[in-house]
PDB file of N, H, CA, C and O in Angstrom:
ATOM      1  N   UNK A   1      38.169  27.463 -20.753  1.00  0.00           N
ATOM      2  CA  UNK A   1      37.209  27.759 -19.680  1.00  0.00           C
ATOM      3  C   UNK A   1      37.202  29.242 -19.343  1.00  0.00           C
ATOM      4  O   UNK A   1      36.893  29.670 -18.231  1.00  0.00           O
ATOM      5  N   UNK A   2      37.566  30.001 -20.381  1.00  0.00           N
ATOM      6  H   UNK A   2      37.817  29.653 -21.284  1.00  0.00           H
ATOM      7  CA  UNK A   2      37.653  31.277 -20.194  1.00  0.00           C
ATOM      8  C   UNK A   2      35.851  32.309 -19.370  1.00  0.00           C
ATOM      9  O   UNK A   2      35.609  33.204 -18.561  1.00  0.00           O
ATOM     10  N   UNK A   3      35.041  31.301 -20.359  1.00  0.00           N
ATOM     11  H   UNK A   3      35.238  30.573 -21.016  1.00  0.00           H
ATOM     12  CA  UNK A   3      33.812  31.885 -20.333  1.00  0.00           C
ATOM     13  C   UNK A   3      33.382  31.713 -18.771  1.00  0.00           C
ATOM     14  O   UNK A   3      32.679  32.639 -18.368  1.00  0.00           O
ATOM     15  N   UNK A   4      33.712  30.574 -17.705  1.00  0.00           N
ATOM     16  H   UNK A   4      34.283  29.821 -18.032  1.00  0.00           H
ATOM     17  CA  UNK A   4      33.274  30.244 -16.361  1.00  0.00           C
ATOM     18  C   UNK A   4      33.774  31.224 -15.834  1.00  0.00           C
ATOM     19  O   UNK A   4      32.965  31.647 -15.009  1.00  0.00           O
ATOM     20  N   UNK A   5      35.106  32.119 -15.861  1.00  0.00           N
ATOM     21  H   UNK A   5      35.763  31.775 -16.532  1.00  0.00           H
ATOM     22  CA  UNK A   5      35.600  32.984 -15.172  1.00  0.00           C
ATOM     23  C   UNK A   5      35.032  34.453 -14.492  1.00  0.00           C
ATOM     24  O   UNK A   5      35.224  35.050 -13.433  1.00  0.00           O
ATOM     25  N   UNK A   6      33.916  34.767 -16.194  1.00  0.00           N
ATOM     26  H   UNK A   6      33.760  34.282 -17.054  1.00  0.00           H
ATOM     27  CA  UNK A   6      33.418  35.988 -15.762  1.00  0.00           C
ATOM     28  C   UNK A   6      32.189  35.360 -15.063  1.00  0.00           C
ATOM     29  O   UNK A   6      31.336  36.231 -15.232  1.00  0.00           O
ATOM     30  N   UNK A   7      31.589  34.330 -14.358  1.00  0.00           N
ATOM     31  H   UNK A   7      32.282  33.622 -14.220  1.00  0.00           H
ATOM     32  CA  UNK A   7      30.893  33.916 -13.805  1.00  0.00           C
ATOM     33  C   UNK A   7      31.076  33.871 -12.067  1.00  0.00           C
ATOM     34  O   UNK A   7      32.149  33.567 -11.547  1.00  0.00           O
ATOM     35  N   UNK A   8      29.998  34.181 -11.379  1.00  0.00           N
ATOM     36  H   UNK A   8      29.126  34.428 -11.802  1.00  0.00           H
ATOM     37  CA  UNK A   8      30.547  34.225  -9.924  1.00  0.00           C
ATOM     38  C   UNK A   8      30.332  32.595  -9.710  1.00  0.00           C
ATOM     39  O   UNK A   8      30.234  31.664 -10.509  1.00  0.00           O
ATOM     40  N   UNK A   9      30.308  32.663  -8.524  1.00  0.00           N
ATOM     41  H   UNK A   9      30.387  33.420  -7.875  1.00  0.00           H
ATOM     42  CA  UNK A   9      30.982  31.229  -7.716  1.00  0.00           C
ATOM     43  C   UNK A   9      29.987  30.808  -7.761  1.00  0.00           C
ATOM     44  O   UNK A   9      30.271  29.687  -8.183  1.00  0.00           O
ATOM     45  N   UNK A  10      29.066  30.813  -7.664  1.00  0.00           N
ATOM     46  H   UNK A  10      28.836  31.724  -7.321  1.00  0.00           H
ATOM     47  CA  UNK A  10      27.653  29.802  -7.842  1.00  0.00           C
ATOM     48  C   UNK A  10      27.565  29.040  -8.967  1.00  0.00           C
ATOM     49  O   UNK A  10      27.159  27.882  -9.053  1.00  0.00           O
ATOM     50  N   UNK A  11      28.055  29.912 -10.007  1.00  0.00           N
ATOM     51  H   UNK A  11      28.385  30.853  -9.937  1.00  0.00           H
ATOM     52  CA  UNK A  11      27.845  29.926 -11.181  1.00  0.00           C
ATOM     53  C   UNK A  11      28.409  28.900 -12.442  1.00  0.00           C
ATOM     54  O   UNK A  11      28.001  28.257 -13.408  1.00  0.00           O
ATOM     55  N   UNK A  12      29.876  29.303 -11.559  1.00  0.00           N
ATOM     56  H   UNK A  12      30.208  29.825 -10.774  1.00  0.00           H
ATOM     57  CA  UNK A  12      31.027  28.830 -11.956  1.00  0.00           C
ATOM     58  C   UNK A  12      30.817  26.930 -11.551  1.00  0.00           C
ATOM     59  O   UNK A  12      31.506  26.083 -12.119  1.00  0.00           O
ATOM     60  N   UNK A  13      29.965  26.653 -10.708  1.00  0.00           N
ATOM     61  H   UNK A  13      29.405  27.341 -10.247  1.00  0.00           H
ATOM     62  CA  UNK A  13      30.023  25.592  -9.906  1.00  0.00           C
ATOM     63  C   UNK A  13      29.608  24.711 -10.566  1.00  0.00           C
ATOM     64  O   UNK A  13      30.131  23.618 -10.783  1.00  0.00           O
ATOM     65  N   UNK A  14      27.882  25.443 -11.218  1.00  0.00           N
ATOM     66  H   UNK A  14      27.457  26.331 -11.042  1.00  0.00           H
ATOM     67  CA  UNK A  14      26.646  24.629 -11.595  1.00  0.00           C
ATOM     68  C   UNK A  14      27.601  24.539 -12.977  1.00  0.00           C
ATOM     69  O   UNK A  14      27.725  23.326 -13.144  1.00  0.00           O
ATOM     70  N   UNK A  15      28.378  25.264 -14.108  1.00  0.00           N
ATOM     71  H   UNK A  15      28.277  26.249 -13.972  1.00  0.00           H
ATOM     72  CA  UNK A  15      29.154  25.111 -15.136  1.00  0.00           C
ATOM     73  C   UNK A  15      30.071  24.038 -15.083  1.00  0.00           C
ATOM     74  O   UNK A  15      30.077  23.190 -15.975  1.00  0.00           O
ATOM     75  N   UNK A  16      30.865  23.990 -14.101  1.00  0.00           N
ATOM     76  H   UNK A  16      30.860  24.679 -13.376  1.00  0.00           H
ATOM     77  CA  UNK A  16      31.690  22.904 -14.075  1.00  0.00           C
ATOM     78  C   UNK A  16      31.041  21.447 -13.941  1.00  0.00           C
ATOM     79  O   UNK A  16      31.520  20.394 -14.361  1.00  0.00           O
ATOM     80  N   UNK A  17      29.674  21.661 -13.163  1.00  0.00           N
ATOM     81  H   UNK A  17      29.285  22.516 -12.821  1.00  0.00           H
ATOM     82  CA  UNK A  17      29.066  20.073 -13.028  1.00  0.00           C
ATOM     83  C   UNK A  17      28.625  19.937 -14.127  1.00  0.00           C
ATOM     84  O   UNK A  17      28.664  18.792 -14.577  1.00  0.00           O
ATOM     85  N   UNK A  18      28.098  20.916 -14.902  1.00  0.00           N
ATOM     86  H   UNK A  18      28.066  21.846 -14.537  1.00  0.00           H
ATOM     87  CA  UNK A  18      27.185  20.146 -16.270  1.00  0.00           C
ATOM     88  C   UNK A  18      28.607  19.618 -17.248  1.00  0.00           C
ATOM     89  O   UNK A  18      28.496  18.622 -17.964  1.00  0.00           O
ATOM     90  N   UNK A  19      29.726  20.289 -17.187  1.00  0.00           N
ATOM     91  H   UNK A  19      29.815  21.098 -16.606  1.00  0.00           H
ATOM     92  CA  UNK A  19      30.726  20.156 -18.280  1.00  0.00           C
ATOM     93  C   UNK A  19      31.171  18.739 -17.598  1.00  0.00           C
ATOM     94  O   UNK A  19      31.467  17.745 -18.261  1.00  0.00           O
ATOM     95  N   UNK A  20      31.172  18.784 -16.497  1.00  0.00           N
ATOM     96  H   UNK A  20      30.931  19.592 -15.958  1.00  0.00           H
ATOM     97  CA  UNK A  20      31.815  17.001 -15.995  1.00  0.00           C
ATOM     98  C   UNK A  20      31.020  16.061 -16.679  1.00  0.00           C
ATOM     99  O   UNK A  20      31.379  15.169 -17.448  1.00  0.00           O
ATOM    100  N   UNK A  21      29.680  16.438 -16.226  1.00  0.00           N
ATOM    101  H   UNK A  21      29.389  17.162 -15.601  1.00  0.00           H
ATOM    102  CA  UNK A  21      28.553  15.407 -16.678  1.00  0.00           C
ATOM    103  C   UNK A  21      28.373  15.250 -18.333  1.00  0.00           C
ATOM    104  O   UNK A  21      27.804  14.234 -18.732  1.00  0.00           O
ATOM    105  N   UNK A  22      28.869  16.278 -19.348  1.00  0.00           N
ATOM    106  H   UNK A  22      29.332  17.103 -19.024  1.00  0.00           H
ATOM    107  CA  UNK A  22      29.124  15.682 -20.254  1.00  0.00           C
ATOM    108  C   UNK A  22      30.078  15.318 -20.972  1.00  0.00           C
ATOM    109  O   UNK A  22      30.016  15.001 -22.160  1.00  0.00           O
ATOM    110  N   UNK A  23      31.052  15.347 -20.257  1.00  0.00           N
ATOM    111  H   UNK A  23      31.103  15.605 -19.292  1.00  0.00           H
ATOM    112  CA  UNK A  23      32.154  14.509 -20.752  1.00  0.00           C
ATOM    113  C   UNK A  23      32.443  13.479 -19.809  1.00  0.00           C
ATOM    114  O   UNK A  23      33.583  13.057 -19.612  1.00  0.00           O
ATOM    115  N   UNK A  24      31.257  13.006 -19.130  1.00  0.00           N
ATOM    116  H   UNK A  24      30.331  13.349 -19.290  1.00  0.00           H
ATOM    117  CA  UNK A  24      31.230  11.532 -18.799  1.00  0.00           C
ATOM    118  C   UNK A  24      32.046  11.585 -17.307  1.00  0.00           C
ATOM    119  O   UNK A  24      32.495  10.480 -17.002  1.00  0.00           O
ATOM    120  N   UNK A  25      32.319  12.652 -16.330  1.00  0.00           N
ATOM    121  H   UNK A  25      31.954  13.550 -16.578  1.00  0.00           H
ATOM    122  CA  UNK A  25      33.254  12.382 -15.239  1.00  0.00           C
ATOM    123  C   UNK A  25      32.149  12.556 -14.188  1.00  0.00           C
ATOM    124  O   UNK A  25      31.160  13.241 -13.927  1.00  0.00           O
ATOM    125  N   UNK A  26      32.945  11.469 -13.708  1.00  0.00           N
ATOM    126  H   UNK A  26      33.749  10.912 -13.920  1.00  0.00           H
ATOM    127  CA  UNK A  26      31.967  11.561 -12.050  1.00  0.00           C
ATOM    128  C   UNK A  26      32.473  11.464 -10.754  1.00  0.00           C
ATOM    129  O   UNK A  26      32.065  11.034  -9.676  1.00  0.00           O
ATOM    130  N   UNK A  27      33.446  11.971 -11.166  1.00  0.00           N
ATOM    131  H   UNK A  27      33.777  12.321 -12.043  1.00  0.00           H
ATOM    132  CA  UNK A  27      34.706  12.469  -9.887  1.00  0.00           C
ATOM    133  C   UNK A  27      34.127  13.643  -9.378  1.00  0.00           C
ATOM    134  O   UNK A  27      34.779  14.648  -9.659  1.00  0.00           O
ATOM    135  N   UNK A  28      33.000  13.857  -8.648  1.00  0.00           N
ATOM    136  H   UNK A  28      32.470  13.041  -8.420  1.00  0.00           H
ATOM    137  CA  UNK A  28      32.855  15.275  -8.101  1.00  0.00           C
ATOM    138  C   UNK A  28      33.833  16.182  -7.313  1.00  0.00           C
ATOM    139  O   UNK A  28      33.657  17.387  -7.132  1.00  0.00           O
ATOM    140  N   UNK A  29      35.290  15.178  -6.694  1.00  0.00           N
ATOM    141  H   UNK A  29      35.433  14.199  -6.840  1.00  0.00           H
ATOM    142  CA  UNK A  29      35.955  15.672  -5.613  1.00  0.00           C
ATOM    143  C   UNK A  29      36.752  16.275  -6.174  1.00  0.00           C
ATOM    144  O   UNK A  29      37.738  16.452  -5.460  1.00  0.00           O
ATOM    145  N   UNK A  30      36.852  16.789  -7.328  1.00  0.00           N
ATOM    146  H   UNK A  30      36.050  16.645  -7.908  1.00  0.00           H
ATOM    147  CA  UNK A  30      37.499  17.804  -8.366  1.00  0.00           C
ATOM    148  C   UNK A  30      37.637  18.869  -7.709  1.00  0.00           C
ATOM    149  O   UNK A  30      38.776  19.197  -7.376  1.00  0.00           O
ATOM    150  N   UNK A  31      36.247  19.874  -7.270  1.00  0.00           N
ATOM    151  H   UNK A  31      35.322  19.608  -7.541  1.00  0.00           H
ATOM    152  CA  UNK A  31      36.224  20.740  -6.690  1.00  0.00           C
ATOM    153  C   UNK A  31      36.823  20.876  -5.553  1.00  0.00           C
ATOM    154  O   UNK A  31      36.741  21.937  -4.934  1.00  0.00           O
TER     155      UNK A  31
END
């Protein structure tokens, strides 16, 4: 997840939901 890092916080957010959503997790309370 190196690449989310140079990403600001918005960014970083909308990245992590699409990567949940395709590897099938739907635990949003991750964050």
């Amino acid at each position: 997840m190196s690449q989310a890092a140079s990403l600001n916080k918005n960014d970083q957010y909308e990245y992590r939901l699409a990567n949940n959503q395709k590897k099938g997790n739907q635990d949003s309370n991750e964050y």
